[in-house]
C-alpha positions in Angstrom: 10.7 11.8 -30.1 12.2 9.6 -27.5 10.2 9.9 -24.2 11.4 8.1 -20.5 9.4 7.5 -17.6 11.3 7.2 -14.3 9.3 5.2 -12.2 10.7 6.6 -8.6 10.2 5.8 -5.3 10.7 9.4 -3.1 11.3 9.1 0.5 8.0 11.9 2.0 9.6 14.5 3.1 13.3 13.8 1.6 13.2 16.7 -0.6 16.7 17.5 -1.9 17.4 13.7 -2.2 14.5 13.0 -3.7 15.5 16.6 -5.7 19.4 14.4 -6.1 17.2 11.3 -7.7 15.2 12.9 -10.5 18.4 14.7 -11.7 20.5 11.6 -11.4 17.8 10.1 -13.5 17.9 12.8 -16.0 21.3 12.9 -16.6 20.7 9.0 -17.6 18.0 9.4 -19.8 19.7 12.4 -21.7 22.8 10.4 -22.5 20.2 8.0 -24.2 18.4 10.3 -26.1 16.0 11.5 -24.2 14.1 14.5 -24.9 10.7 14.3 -22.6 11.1 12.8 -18.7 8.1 12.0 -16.9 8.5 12.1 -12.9 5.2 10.6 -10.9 2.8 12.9 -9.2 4.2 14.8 -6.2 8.1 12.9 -7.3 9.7 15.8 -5.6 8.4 15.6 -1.9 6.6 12.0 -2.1 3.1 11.3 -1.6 1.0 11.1 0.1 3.0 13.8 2.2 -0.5 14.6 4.5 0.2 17.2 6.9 3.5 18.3 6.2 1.8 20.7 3.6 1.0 22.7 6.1 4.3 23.7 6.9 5.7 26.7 4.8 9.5 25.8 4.9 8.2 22.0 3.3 6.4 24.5 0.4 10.0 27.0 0.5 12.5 23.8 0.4 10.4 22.4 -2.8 10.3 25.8 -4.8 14.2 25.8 -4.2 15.0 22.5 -5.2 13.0 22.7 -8.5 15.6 25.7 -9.4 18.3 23.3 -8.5 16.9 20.8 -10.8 16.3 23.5 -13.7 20.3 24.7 -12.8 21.5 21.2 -12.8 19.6 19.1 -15.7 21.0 18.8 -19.1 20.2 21.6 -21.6 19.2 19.2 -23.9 15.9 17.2 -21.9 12.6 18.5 -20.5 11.3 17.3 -17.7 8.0 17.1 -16.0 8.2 17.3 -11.8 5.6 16.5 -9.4 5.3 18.8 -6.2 2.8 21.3 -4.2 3.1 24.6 -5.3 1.4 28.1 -3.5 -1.9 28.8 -5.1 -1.4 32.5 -5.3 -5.2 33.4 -4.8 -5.8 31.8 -1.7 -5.7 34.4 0.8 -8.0 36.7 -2.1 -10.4 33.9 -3.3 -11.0 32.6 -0.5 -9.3 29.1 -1.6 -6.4 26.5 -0.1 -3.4 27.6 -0.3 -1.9 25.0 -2.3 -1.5 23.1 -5.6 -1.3 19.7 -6.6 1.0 20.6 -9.4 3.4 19.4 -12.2 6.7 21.7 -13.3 7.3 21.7 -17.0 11.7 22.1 -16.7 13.6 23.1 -19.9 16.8 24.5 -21.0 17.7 25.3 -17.2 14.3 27.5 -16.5 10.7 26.5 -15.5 8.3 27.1 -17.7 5.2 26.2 -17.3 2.9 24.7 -14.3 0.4 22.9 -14.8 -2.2 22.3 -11.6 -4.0 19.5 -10.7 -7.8 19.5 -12.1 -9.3 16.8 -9.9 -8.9 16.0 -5.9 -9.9 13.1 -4.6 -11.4 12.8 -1.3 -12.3 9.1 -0.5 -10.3 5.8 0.6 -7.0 7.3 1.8 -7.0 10.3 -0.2 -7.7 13.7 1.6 -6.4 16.0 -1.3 -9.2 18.7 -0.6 -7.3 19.1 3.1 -4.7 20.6 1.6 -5.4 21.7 -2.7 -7.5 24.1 -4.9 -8.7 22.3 -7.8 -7.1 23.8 -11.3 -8.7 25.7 -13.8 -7.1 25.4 -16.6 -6.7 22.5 -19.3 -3.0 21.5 -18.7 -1.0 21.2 -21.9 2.5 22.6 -23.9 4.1 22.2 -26.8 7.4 20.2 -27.8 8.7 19.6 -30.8 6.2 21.1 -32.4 3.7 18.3 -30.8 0.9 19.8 -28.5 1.4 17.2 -25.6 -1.5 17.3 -23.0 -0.4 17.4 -18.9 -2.9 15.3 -16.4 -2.1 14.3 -13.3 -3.8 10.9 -11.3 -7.1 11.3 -11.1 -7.9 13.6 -14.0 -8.4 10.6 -15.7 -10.7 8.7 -13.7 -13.5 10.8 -14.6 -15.2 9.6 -17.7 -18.6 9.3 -16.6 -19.7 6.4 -19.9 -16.7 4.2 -18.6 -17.9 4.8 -14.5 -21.5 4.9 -15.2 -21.7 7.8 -13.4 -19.4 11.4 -12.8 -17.6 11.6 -9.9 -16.5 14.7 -10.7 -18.8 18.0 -12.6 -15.6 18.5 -14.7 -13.8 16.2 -17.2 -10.0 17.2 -17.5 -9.6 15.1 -20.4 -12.5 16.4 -22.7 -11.2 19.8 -21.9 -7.3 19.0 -23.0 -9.0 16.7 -25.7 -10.8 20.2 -27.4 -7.5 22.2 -27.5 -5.9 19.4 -30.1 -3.6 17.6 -28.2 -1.8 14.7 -30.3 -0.9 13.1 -26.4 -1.8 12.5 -23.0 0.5 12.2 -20.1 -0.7 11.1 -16.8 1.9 11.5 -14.1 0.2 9.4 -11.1 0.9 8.4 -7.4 -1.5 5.0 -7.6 -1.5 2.6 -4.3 -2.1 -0.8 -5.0 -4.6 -2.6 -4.3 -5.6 -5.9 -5.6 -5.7 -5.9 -9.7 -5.7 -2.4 -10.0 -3.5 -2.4 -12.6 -5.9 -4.5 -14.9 -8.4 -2.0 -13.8 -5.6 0.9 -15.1 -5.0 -0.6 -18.3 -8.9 -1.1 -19.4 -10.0 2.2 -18.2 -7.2 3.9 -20.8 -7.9 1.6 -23.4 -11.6 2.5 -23.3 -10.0 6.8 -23.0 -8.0 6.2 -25.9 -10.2 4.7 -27.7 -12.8 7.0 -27.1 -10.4 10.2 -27.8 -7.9 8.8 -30.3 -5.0 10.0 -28.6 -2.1 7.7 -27.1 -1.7 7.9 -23.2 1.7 7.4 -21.0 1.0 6.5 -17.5 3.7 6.9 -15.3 3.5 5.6 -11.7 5.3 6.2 -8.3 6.8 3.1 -6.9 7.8 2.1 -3.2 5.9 1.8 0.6 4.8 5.0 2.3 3.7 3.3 5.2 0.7 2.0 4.6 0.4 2.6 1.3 2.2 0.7 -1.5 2.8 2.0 -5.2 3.3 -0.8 -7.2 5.1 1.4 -10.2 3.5 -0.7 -13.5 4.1 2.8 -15.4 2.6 1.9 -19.5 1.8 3.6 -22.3 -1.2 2.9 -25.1 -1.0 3.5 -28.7 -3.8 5.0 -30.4 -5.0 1.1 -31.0 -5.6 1.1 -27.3 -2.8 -1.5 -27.2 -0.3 -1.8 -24.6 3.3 -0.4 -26.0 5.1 -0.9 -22.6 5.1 -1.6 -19.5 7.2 -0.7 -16.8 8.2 -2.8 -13.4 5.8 -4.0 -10.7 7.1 -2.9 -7.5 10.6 -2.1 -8.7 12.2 1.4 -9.9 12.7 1.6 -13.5 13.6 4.1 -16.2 11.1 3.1 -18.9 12.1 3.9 -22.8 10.0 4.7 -25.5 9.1 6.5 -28.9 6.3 9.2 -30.2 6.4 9.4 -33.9 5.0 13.2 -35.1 4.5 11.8 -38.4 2.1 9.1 -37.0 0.8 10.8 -33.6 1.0 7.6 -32.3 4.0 5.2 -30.1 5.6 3.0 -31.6 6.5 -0.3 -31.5 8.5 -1.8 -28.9 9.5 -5.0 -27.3 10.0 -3.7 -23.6 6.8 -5.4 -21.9 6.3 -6.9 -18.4 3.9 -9.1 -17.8 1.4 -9.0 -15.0 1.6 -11.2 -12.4 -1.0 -14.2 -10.7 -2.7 -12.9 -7.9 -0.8 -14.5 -5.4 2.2 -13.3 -6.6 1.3 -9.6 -7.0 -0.2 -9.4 -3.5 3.2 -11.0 -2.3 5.0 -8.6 -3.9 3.5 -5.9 -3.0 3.9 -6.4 0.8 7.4 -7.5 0.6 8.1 -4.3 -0.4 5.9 -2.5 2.1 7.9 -4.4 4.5 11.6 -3.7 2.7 10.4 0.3 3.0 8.9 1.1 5.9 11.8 -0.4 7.7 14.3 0.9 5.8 12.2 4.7 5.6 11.8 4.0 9.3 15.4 3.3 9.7 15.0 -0.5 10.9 17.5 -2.7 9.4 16.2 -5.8 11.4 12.7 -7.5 12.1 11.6 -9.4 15.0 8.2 -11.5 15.5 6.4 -14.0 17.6 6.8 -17.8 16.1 4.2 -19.8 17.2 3.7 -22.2 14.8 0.8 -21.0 13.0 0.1 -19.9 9.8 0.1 -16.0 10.0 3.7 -15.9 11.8 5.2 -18.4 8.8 3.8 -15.9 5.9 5.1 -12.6 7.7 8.5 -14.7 8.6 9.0 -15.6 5.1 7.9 -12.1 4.1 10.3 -10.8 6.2 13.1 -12.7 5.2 12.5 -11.6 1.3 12.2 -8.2 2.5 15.1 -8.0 4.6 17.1 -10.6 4.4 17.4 -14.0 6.5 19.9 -12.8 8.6 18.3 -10.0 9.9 14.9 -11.5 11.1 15.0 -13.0 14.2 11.4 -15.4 15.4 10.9 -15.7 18.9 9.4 -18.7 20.0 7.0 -18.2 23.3 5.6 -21.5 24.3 2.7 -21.9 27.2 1.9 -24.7 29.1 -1.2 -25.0 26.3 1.2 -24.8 23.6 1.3 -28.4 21.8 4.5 -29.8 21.0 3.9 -30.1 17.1 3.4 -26.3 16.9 6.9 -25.8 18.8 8.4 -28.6 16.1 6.9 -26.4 13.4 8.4 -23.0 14.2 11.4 -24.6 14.4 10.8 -26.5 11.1 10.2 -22.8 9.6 13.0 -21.1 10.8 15.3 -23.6 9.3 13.8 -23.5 6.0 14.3 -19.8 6.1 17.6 -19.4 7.5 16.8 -17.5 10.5 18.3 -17.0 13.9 15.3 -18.5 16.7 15.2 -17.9 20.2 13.0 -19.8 22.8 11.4 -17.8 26.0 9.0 -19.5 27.9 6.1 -17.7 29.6 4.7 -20.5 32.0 7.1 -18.8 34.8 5.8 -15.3 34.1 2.2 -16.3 33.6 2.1 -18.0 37.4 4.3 -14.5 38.4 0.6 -12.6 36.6 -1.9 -15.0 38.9 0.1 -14.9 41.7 0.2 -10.8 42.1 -3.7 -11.1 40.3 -5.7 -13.2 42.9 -6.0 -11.2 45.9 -8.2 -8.7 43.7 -9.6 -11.1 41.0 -10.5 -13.0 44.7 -10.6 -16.9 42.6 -8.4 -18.7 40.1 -11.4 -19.7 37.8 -9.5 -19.7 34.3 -11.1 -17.9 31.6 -10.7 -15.0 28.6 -8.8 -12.9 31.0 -6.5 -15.7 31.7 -6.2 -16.2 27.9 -5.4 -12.5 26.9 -3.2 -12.4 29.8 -0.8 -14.7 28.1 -1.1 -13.0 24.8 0.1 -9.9 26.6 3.2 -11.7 28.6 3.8 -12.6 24.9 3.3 -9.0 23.4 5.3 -7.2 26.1 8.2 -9.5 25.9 8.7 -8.8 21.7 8.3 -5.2 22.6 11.4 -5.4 25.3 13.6 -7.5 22.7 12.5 -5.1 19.8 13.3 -2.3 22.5 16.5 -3.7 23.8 18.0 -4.3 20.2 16.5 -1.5 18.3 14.2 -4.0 15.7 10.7 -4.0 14.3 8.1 -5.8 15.9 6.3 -6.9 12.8 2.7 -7.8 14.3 1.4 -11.4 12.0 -2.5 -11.0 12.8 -4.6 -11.4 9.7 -7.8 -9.3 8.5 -10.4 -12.0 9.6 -9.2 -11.4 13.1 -8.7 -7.7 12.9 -12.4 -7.7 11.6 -13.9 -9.7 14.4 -11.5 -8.7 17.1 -10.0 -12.2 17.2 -6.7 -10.5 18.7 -5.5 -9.3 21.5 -5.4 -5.5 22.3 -1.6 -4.7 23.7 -0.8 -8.5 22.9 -0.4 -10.2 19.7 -1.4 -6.5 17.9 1.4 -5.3 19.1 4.1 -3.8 16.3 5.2 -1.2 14.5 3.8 -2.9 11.1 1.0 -4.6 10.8 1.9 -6.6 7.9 -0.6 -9.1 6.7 -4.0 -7.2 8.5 -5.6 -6.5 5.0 -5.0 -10.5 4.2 -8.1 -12.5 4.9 -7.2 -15.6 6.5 -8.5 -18.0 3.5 -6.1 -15.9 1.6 -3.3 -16.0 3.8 -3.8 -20.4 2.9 -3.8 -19.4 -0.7 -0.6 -17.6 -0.4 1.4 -20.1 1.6 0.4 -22.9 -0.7 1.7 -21.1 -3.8 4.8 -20.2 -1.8 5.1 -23.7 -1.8 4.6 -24.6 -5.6 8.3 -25.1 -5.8 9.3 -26.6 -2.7 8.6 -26.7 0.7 9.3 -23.4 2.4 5.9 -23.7 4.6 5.8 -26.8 6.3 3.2 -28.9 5.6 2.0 -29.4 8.9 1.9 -25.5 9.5 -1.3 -25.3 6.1 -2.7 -28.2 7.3 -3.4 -28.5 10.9 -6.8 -26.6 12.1 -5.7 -23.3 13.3 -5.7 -22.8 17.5 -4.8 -19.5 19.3 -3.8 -22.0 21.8 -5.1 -20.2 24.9 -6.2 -23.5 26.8 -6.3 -26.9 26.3 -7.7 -28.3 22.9 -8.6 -24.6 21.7 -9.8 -24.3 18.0 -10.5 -21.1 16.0 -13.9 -22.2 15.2 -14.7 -22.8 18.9 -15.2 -19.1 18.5 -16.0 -18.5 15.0 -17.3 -20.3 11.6 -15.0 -22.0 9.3 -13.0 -19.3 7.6 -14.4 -19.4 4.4 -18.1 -18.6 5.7 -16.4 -16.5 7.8 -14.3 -14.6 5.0 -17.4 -14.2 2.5 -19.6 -12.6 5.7 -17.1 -10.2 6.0 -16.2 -9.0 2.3 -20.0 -8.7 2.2 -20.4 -6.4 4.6 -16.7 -4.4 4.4 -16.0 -4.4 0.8 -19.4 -4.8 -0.5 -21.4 -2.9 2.2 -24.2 -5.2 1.9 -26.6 -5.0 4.4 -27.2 -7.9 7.6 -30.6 -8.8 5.3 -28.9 -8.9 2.0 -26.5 -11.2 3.2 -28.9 -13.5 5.1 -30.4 -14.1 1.7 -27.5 -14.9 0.1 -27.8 -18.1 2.1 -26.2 -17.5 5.5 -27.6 -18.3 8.8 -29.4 -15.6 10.7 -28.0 -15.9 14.4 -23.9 -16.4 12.6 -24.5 -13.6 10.7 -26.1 -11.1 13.4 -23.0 -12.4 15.4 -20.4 -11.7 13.1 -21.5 -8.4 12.7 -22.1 -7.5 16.0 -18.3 -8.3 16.7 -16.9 -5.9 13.5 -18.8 -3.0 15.4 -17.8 -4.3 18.9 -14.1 -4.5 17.9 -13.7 -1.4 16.5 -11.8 0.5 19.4 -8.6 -2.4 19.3 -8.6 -1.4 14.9 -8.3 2.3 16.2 -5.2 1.0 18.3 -3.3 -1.5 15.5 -0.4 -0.9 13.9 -0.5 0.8 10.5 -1.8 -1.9 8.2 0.0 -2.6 4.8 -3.1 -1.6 2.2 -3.9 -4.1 -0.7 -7.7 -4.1 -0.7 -10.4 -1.3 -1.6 -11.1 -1.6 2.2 -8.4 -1.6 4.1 -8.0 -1.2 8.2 -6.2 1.9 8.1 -6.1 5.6 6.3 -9.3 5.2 4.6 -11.6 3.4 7.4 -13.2 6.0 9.4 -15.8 4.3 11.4 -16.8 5.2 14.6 -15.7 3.3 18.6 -18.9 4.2 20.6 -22.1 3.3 18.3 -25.2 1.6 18.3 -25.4 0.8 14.5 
C-alpha cells in the first residue's frame, strides 16, 4: 500500500486555499499511486488558529470546504484532514463546543471522524480554551489493514518513556488493544531546539514497546511566533527510521506498508538532520520569510549599527527575503565610533543590500533643547541614553511607515531577559526576530555563518559589544561577560532553578541576586515586544505568562 504525507504549510484562517492546497496535493499523490494521504493536524484552517474558534462562520466555512474536498479528490485516494469540528454534546454535557479532529475522506464522502484524545495546555498550547477531549480510540480500516488515527499529543503520553503521566489516559494503549497493524500521527509540532531528536527517540522507544510502525506527519511553515519545522518520518517495526521528510520546507513524502509484513519498507528517501547552528538558522529564516509574506510585507527594514545582533537579523533577512528587498539604516550618534559605522557598511556590501545614513546628533540636541526647561539641568545620564535609542526607534518606525516595510527589531534574549533594551526604542518592530537567541549563541551562529567565507565581518564577532550610548560604553559596564551571564539566565528560565541552587553552582551571590532582580524588574517592556520567533522550551512570548507588578 503506497502511503504520502504532504507536509503543508496552511495560511490560519485561509480556509478554502488551504481547502485548494490539500486537493492540489491529492490530485499529485493519486497520479503516483497513492492510496492513503496524511494532511497535519488542523491542515484545513492552520494551527494554532487561537480565537478564531470562537467564531461559528470559521467552524461553517471548514465543514463546507471538507465537502468540497470529498466532491473534488480522486475516487481512487483516501485522505486524512485536520480541522475543528462541533462537538455535538456540548450545549447537553455541559462540554466545549468543539473538536480537535481528523476527517477520514473516501470515494467522494466523509466517513469517519476521529477526535483528538489529548489537549495540551502548557507552553503555547491553550487546546482546553477551545476542545473536548475524545472518547473513543481513533482507528479504520483500509485495505483490509486496521490503521490506528492519533493526532499530536496522543503520543506524548507514555508515562515509562516520561517518567511520569501527563495525561490519566493513554491513546495509544487504547488503539494498541483493538489490533491495529499501524499508527498514524498527524501533528502540528513548533520547533524548538532538537526536538526532532527528541521526536524520533520517543517513537522508537513506542514502537518498540507496541510493535507497530508509526508515520509522523508534521505541519511546516511560521505562524507568527511559532515555527513548524515539517521533519514528517515514519519507523518500521525495528524502530528504525524509513524516511524522513524536509526540515522547514513543504514536501510530499512517499512511502510503502507491506500487509504481508505489517511493517514499511525499505526506502532510500532520507534527510538528514542538521548541526545545531544550522537548524536554528533555518528555522528563523523561515519565521522571517512567513510572517512577512502571511503578514503581507514584501520588504524588511532595520537599524545597522555595527553590532552583532543587527548583522545576524540582516543576513537573516536577506536569506528570507531576498537582498534587494532589505534595506539597513544606519543611525550614527555623536558616541558612535567610526569602526562600527565602517562595519555596517562592510555588512551591507557583503550582503547586497541597499544602506541609507540618517544622523540623530541634530535631532538629539532638537530632544535637550525642548527637554531642559523641565528636566531644569543638562546632567547626561540613562535618560539621555534611552532618549537616543528612541530618536532611533521612531525614525525606523516613520521609514517602515512611509514605505509600507517591516521593522524587524535585532535585540537578542540576554537583553530581553535583563531589560538591556530600550522600551519604544530599539524594541521597536513588528518581528522580533532573534529575542529567543542568547547572545553567546547569537556569536556561535555568526561564526558558522562564516565557515565558508566572510559574510560577518570580522571586526563585527570580535570587537567587545557597546550599546554606544556615551563615550567608551561597554556591555559589561552593566552586566557580566555573556557567558556567566547566559548560564545565570538558562538556569533560572529554562531550568527554573532557584537564586540558592544557582549560587551553589558556583556563581557569586551579589551578580546573581542582581541578575535576577532585573528578569522580574523588566518584565513590563517583554509584555510590550514584538512577537518573538520561538526556538527554545522558554521562549518570550505565547507561553510566558509571568506577572509586571510582583514582589517575587
Amino acid at each position: 500500500m503506497k502511503i504520502a504525507i504532504a507536509q503543508l504549510n496552511p495560511i490560519i484562517g485561509d480556509i478554502k486555499n488551504n481547502a485548494k492546497q490539500i486537493i492540489e496535493v491529492a490530485h499529485q499523490a493519486s497520479q503516483d499511486g497513492v492510496q492513503l494521504l496524511l494532511t497535519p493536524e488542523l491542515s484545513l484552517c492552520g494551527y494554532p488558529p487561537k480565537d478564531l474558534l470562537f467564531r461559528h462562520d470559521f467552524i461553517t466555512m471548514m465543514a463546507e470546504e471538507l465537502e468540497a474536498i470529498a466532491l473534488s479528490i480522486p475516487k481512487n485516494i483516501t485522505i486524512l484532514v485536520g480541522l475543528a469540528t462541533e462537538n455535538l454534546y456540548a450545549m447537553e454535557k455541559g462540554e466545549k463546543p468543539l473538536h480537535n479532529s481528523v476527517a477520514l475522506v473516501q470515494e467522494g464522502e466523509i466517513k469517519q471522524i476521529f477526535h483528538k484524545q489529548l489537549l495540551p495546555n502548557y507552553d503555547v498550547f491553550e487546546e482546553k480554551r477551545y476542545f473536548e477531549i475524545g472518547e473513543k480510540p481513533n482507528y479504520f480500516e483500509l485495505n483490509n489493514v486496521k490503521i490506528g488515527v492519533t493526532i499530536c499529543e496522543d503520543l506524548w503520553n507514555d508515562e515509562f518513556f516520561w517518567g511520569r503521566k501527563n495525561y490519566k489516559i493513554n491513546p495509544l494503549q487504547s488503539i494498541d488493544k483493538h489490533g491495529v497493524e499501524l499508527i498514524l500521527n498527524l501533528s502540528a509540532s513548533p520547533y524548538v531546539l532538537r526536538k526532532q531528536q527528541l521526536r524520533e527517540t520517543m517513537l522508537k522507544y513506542l514502537v518498540n514497546k507496541h510493535k507497530i510502525p508509526i508515520i509522523y506527519a508534521n505541519q511546516i511553515g511560521g505562524n507568527d511566533e511559532l515555527i513548524f519545522d515539517g521533519n514528517s518520518f515514519a519507523v518500521n517495526k525495528e524502530s528504525q527510521v524509513m524516511v524522513r521528510g524536509k526540515g522547514y520546507k513543504t514536501d510530499l513524502i512517499y512511502l510503502e506498508y507491506s500487509p504481508e509484513t505489517k511493517d514499511i519498507l525499505t526506502t532510500d528517501i532520507i534527510n538528514s538532520i542538521p548541526s545545531e547552528e544550522e537548524e536554528i538558522y533555518q528555522a528563523l529564516t523561515l519565521g522571517v520569510r512567513d510572517y512577512a509574506r502571511k503578514c503581507g510585507f514584501s520588504k524588511a527594514v532595520l537599524g545597522l549599527s555595527g553590532g552583532i545582533d543587527s548583522a545576524l537579523v540582516a543576513k537573516i533577512a536577506v536569506d528570507a527575503l531576498g537582498k534587494e528587498n532589505v534595506l539597513g539604516i544606519l543611525m550614527p550618534s555623536p558616541y558612535s565610533s567610526e569602526h562600527s559605522i565602517i562595519d555596517a557598511l562592510h555588512l551591507a556590501k557583503n550582503l547586497g543590500i541597499q544602506t541609507h545614513k540618517i544622523p540623530i546628533a541634530p535631532m538629539m540636541d532638537d530632544f535637550n533643547t525642548s527637554l531642559e526647561t523641565i528636566f531644569d539641568d543638562k546632567t547626561f545620564g540613562i535618560t539621555q541614553e534611552n532618549l537616543q535609542s528612541r530618536i532611533r526607534g521612531t525614525t525606523l518606525m516613520a521609514i517602515a511607515n512611509k514605505f509600507g516595510h517591516l521593522l524587524l527589531s535585532t535585540g537578542n534574549k540576554s537583553e530581553m531577559a535583563v531589560g538591556y533594551c530600550t522600551l519604544y526604542g530599539d524594541m521597536n518592530g513588528g518581528l522580533a526576530v532573534i529575542a529567543d537567541i542568547p547572545k553567546t549563541k547569537v556569536f556561535a551562529l555568526c561564526r558558522w555563518l562564516n565557515h565558508d567565507q566572510e559574510i560577518i565581518p570580522n571586526n563585527i564577532i570580535i570587537k567587545p559589544p557597546s550599546a554606544e550610548l556615551k563615550p567608551g560604553q561597554k556591555d559589561e559596564d552593566s552586566l557580566p561577560p555573556y557567558p556567566i551571564l547566559d548560564d545565570i539566565l538558562e538556569r533560572y528560565l529554562n531550568f527554573h532553578q532557584s537564586e540558592e541552587e544557582i549560587i551553589n553552582s558556583g556563581y557569586d551571590l551579589e551578580t546573581v541576586k542582581k541578575i535576577l532582580r532585573l528578569v522580574v524588574k523588566a518584565e513590563f517592556k517583554r509584555k510590550q515586544a514584538p512577537p518573538v520567533l520561538k526556538i527554545t522550551d522558554r521562549a518570550f512570548g505565547t507561553g510566558w505568562k509571568m506577572p509586571i507588578a510582583s514582589r517575587w
